[in-house]
C-alpha positions as CSV (number, residue, x, y, z in Angstrom):
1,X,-101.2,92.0,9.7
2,X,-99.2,93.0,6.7
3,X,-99.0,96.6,6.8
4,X,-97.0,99.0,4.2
5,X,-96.8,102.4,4.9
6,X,-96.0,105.1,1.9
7,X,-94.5,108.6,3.2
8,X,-92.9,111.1,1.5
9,X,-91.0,112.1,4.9
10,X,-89.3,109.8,7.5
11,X,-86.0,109.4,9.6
12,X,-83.3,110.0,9.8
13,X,-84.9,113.5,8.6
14,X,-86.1,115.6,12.0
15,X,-90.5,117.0,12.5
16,X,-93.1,115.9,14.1
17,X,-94.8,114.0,11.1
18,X,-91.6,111.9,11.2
19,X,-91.1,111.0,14.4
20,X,-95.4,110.3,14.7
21,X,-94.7,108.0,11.6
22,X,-91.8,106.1,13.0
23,X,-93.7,105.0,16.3
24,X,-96.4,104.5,15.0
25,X,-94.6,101.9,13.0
26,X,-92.4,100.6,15.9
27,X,-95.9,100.2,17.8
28,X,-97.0,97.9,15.0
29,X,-94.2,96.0,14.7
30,X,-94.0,95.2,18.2
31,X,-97.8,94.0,18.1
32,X,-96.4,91.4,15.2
33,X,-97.4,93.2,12.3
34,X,-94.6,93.0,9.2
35,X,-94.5,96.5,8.6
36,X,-93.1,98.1,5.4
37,X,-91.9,101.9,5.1
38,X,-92.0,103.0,1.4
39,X,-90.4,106.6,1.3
40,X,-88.2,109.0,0.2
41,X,-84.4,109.6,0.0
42,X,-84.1,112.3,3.4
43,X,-84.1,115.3,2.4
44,X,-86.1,117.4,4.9
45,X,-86.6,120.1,5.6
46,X,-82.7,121.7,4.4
47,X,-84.2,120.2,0.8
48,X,-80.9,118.3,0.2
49,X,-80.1,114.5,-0.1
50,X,-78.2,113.2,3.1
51,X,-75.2,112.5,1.7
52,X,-74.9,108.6,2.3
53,X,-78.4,108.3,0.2
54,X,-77.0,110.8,-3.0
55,X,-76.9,110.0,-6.2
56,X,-78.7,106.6,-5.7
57,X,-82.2,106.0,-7.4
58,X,-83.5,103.5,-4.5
59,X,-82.0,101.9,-1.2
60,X,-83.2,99.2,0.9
61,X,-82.8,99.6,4.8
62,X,-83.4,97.9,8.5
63,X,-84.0,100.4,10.7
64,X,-85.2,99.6,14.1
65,X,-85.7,96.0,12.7
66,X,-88.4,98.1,9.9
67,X,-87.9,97.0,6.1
68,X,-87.2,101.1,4.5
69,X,-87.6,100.6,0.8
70,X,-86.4,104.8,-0.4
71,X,-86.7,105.9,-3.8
72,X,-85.4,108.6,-5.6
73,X,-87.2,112.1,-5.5
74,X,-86.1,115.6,-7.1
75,X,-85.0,118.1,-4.8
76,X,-84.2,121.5,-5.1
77,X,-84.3,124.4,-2.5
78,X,-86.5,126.7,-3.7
79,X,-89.9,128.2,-3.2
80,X,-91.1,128.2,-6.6
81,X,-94.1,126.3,-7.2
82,X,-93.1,124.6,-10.4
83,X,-90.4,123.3,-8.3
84,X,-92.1,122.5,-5.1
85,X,-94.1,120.3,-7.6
86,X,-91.8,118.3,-9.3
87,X,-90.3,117.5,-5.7
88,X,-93.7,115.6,-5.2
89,X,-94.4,114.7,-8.8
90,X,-91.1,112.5,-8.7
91,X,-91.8,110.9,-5.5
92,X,-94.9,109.9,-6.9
93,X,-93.7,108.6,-10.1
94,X,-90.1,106.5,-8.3
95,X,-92.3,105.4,-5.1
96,X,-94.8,103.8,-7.7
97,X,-92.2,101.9,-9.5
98,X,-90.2,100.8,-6.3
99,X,-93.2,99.7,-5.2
100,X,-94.6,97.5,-8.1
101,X,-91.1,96.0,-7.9
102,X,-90.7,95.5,-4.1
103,X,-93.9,95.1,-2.5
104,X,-95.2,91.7,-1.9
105,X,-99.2,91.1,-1.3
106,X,-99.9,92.6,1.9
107,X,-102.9,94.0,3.9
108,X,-103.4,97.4,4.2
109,X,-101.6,100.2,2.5
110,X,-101.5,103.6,5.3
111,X,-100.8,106.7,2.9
112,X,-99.7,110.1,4.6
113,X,-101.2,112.9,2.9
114,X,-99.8,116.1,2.1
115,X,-98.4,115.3,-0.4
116,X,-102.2,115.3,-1.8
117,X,-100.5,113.5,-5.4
118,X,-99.0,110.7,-3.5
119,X,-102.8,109.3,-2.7
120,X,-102.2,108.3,-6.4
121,X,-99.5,105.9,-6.0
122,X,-101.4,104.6,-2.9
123,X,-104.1,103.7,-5.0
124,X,-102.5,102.4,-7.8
125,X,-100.3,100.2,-5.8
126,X,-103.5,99.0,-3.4
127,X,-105.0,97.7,-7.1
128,X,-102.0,95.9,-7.7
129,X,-101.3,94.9,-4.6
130,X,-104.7,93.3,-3.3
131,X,-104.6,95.6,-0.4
132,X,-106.8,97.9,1.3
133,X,-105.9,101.4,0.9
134,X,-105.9,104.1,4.1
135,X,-105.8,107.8,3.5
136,X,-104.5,109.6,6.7
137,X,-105.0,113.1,6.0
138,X,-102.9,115.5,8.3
139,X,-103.9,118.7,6.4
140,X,-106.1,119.8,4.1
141,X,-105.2,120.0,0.6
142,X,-105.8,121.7,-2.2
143,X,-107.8,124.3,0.9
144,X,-104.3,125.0,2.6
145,X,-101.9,125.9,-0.3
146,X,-105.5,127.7,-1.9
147,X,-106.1,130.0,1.1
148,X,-102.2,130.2,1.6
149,X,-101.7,131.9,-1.9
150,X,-99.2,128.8,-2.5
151,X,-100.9,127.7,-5.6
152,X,-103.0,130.9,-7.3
153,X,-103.4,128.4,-10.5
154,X,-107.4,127.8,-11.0
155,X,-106.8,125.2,-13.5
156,X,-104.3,123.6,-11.3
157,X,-106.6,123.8,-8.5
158,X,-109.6,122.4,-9.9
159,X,-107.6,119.6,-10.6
160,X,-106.0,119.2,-6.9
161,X,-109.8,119.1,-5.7
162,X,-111.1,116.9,-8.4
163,X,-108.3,114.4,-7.2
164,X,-108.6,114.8,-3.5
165,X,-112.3,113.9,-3.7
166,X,-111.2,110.5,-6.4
167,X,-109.0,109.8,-3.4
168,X,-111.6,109.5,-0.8
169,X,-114.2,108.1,-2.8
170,X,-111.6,105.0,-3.5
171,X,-110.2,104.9,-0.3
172,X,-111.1,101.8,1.7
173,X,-110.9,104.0,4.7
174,X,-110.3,108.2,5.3
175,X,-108.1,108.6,9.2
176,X,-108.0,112.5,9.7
177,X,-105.9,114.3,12.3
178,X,-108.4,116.4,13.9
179,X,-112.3,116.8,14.7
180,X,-112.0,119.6,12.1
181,X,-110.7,118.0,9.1
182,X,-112.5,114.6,10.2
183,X,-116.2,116.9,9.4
184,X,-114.7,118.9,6.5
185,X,-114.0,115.4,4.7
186,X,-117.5,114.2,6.3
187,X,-119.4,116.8,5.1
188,X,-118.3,116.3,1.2
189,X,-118.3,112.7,1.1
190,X,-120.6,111.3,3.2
191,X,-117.9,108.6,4.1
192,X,-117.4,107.8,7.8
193,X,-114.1,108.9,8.5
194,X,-112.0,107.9,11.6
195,X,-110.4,110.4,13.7
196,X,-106.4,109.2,14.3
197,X,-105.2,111.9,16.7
198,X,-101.8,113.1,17.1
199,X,-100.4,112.6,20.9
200,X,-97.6,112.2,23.3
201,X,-94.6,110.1,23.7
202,X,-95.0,110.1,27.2
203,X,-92.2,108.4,28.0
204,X,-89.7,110.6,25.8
205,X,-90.9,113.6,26.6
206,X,-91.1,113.3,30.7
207,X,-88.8,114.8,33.2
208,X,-88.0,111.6,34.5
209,X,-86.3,110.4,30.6
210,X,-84.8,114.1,30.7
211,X,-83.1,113.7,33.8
212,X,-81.0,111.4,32.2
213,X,-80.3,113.5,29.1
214,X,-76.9,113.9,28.3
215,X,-76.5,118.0,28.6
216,X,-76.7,119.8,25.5
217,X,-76.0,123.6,24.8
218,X,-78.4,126.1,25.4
219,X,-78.5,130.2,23.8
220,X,-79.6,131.4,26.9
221,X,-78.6,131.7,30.3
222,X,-79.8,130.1,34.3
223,X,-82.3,132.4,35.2
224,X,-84.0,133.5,31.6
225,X,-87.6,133.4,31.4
226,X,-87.4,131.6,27.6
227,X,-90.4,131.3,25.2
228,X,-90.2,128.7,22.7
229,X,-91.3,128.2,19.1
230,X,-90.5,125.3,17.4
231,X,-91.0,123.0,14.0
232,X,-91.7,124.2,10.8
233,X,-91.0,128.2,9.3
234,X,-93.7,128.1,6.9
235,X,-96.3,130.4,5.7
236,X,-99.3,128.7,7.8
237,X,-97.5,129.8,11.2
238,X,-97.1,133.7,12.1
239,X,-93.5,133.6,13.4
240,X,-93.4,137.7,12.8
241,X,-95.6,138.2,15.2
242,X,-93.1,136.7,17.8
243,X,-90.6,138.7,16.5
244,X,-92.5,141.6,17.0
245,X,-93.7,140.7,20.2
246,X,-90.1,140.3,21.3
247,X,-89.5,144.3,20.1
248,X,-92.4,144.9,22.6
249,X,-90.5,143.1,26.0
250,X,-86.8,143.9,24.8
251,X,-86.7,146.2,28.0
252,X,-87.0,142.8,29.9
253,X,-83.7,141.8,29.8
254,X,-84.6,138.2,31.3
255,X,-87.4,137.7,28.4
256,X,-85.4,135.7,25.5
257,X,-87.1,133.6,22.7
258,X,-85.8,130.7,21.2
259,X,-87.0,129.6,17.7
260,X,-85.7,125.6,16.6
261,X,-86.7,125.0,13.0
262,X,-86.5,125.1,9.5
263,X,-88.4,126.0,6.5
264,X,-89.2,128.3,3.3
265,X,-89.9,131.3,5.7
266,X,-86.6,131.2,7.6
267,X,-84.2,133.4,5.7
268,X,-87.0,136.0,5.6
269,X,-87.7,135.8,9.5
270,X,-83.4,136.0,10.3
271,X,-83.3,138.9,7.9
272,X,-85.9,140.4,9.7
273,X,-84.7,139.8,13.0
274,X,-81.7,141.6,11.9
275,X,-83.3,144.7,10.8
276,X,-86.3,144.8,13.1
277,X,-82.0,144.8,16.0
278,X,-83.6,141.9,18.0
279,X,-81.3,141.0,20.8
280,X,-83.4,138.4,22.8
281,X,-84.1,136.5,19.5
282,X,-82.1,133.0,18.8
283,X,-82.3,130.6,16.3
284,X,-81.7,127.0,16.1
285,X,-81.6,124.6,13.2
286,X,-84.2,121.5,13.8
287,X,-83.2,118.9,16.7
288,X,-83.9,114.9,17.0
289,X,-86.4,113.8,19.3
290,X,-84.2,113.2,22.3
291,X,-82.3,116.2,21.8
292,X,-85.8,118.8,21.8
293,X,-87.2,117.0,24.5
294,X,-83.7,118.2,26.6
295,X,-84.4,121.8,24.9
296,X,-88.1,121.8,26.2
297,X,-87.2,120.5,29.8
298,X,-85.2,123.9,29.9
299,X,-87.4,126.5,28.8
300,X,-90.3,128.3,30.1
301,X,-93.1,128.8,28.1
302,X,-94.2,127.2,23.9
303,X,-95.8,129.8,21.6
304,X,-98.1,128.3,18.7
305,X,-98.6,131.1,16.8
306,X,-101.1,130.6,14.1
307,X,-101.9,133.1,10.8
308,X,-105.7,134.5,11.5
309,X,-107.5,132.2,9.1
310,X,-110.6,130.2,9.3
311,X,-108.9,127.1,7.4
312,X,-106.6,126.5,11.0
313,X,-109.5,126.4,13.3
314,X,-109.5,122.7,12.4
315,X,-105.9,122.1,12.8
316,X,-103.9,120.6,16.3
317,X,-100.2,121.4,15.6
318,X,-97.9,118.1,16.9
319,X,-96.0,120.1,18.6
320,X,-97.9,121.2,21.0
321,X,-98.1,118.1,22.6
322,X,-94.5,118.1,23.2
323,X,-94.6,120.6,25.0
324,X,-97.7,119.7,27.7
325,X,-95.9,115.7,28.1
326,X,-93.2,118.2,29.5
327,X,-95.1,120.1,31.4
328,X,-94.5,123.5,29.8
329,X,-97.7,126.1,29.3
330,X,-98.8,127.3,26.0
331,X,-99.7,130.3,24.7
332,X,-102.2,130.0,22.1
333,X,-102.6,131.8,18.9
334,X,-105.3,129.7,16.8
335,X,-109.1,129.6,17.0
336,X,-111.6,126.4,16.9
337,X,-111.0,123.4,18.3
338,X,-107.3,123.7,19.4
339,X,-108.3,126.7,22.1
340,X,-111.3,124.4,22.4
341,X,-109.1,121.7,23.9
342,X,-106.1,123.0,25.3
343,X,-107.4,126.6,26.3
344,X,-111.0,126.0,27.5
345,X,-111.2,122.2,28.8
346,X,-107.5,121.6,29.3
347,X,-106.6,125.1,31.2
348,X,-102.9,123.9,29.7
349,X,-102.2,127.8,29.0
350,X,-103.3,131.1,27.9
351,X,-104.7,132.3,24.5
352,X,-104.0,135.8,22.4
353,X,-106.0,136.6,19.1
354,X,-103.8,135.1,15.7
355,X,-101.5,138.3,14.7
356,X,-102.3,140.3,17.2
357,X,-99.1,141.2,18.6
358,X,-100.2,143.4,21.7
359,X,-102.3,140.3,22.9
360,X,-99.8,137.9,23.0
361,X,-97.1,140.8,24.6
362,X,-99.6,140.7,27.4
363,X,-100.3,137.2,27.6
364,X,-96.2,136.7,28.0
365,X,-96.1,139.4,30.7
366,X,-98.7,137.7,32.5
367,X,-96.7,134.4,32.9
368,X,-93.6,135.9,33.2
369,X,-94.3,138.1,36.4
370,X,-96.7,134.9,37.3
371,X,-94.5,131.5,37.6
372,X,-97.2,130.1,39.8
373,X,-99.3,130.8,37.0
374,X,-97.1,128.6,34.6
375,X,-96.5,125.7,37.3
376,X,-100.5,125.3,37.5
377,X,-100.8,125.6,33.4
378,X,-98.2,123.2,32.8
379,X,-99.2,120.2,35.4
380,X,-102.7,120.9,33.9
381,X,-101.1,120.3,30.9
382,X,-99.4,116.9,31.2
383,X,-102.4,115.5,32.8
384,X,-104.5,116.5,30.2
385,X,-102.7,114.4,27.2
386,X,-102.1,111.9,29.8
387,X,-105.9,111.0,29.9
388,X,-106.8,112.5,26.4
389,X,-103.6,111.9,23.4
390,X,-101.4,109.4,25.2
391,X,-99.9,108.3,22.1
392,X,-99.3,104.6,23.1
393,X,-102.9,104.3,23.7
394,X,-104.7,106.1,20.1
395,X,-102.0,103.9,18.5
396,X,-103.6,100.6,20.2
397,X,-106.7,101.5,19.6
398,X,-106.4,102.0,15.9
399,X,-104.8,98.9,15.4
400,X,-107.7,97.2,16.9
401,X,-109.4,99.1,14.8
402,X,-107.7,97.6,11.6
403,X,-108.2,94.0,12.9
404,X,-111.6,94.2,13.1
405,X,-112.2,96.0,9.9
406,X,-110.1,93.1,7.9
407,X,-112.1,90.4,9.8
408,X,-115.1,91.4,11.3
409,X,-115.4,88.0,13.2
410,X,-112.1,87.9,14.9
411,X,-111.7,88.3,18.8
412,X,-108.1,89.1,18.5
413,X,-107.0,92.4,20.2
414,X,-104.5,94.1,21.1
415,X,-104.9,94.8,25.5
């Protein structure tokens, strides 16, 4: 198969979408597919161009023996929204043009969505292209930024949901994330929709591939009972309730919480570390793969927190699954079908009520006078994406998937 796939984010730039991305690509290529990356310049998520890739309006790459064809996109650090726009808008408007030049005929064209606008240039180039277009939607859009108060705009928004259902009804086929958004899509279009899971590298992320880490260096010291959070700072996750969690257990002196990420909400969350005269609070700018798997091998315990909204029940954070491959127990701040899986049929940790800090200061007590406790949740928890979101394996079946859907007669599979 001939397979092109059109994201706005990718390595060298660090998250979870990127790194899913990238093996799902090296998966493909190893099967013999010719696989295509069309993306953008890195910029993620410190929103500035790496430097070797400034001031150039497209570059073409081998990376890992994958074809990267990047185009230019506009960047500016800011949380405006008319910026935050025209960040997408470009990428849209150069990805479409590098790709009308670039792309030869190919089979199916795999568009990563949010950015909802980029399903445009998917379409438009599947047209062109002769190929079948694939919507993979990892979150819900216009609903997230609606119920986020990121875009207030009703004019703009009637227009985000008037093109997110043109998307799906053109699309040759919908992949969504998570049981949630596979029904929400379901439900208002009547399209069969195929649910692509996020999973595990279970091979990075083992202690086995740790053991032979090279050491890296750790804000805390032997003998710290450290809760992690880590990925994006952004105004779907409650990161203040950690913080004020951590004013809660400050007379624990072994308690300490590590937070590895970047985003709009970060400047606001140091600053109020700072005033809120948190001692057992560090911060970390986002790590490669390798390098967080090392960090997780070393800490205790993974907080998700999520904000108390209806919109996340449907939503399985990537990093999450990080975490259990490693073994480490969770503590749980989201509703629906994530404390479905991990909580109730996984037993991979405990769960506190979404911005409630006084639940999730107990929950931590409980595991940190309880290592037992942790050792059980954790084992629980690499078993459970071992049988259930083994990466290797929903990336196999998927391809299959595509085979049979571009010739329903073949045999040819993928064991």
């Amino acid at each position: 198969m001939k397979i092109v796939l059109l994201t706005q984010y990718f390595p060298p730039e660090v998250g979870a979408p990127q790194s899913r991305l990238f093996e799902l690509a090296i998966k493909y290529k190893e099967y013999g597919s010719q696989i295509t990356i069309l993306t953008a310049m890195p910029n993620y998520p410190n929103m500035t161009i790496q430097e070797r890739y400034k001031r150039k309006l497209w570059k073409c790459e081998n990376m890992n023996g994958l074809e990267i064809l990047r185009s230019w996109i506009f960047v500016k650090k800011s949380n405006s929204v008319l910026l935050r726009l025209l960040n997408y808008f470009s990428f849209v408007v150069s990805s479409f043009i590098l790709g009308l030049i670039k792309l030869k005929k190919h089979d199916y064209l795999i568009c990563e969505s949010p950015p909802l606008f980029l399903g445009l240039t998917a379409y438009l180039l599947s047209k062109l292209k002769q190929s079948k277009f694939v919507f993979n939607v990892a979150d819900l859009w216009p609903e997230t930024a609606e119920k986020l108060n990121i875009i207030s705009n009703k004019f703009l928004l009637s227009l985000a949901r008037k093109l997110e259902l043109f998307l799906y009804h053109k699309a040759f086929l919908i992949t969504g994330q998570s049981q949630g958004i596979v029904n929400n899509i379901s439900e208002r279009t009547k399209k069969n929709v195929y649910l692509l899971r996020n999973g595990a590298d279970l091979q990075i992320f083992s202690k086995e591939s740790v053991k032979n880490s090279p050491p890296y260096d750790v804000p805390f010291a032997p003998g710290d009972f450290v809760l992690f959070y880590g990925g994006l700072l952004g105004y779907q996750y409650s990161i203040e309730t950690i913080l004020n969690s951590a004013v809660q257990v400050s007379m624990y002196p072994k308690i300490k919480f590590l937070i590895v990420g970047d985003g709009p909400k970060k400047e606001e969350l140091v600053m109020l570390t700072s005033q809120l005269n948190l001692q057992n609070i560090s911060f970390m700018a986002p790590k490669p793969r390798l390098e967080l798997a090392y960090f997780l091998s070393k800490i205790n315990v993974v907080i998700i927190s999520f904000r108390k909204l209806e919109l996340f029940d449907g939503i399985i954070p990537a990093k999450i699954f990080d975490a259990l491959a490693l073994e480490k127990p969770i503590l749980l701040g989201a509703n629906g079908e994530t404390k479905e899986l991990f909580i109730q049929e996984g037993k991979c940790g405990l769960y506190f009520e979404p911005e409630n800090v006084e639940a999730l200061t107990k929950q931590i007590l409980v595991l940190y006078q309880n290592k037992k406790l942790c050792e059980d949740f954790g084992k629980n928890g690499r078993m459970f994406v071992k049988n259930n979101f083994d990466r290797s394996i929903i990336a196999k079946d998927f391809y299959n998937y595509l085979l049979s859907e571009l010739n329903p007669t073949t045999r040819e599979k993928i064991k």
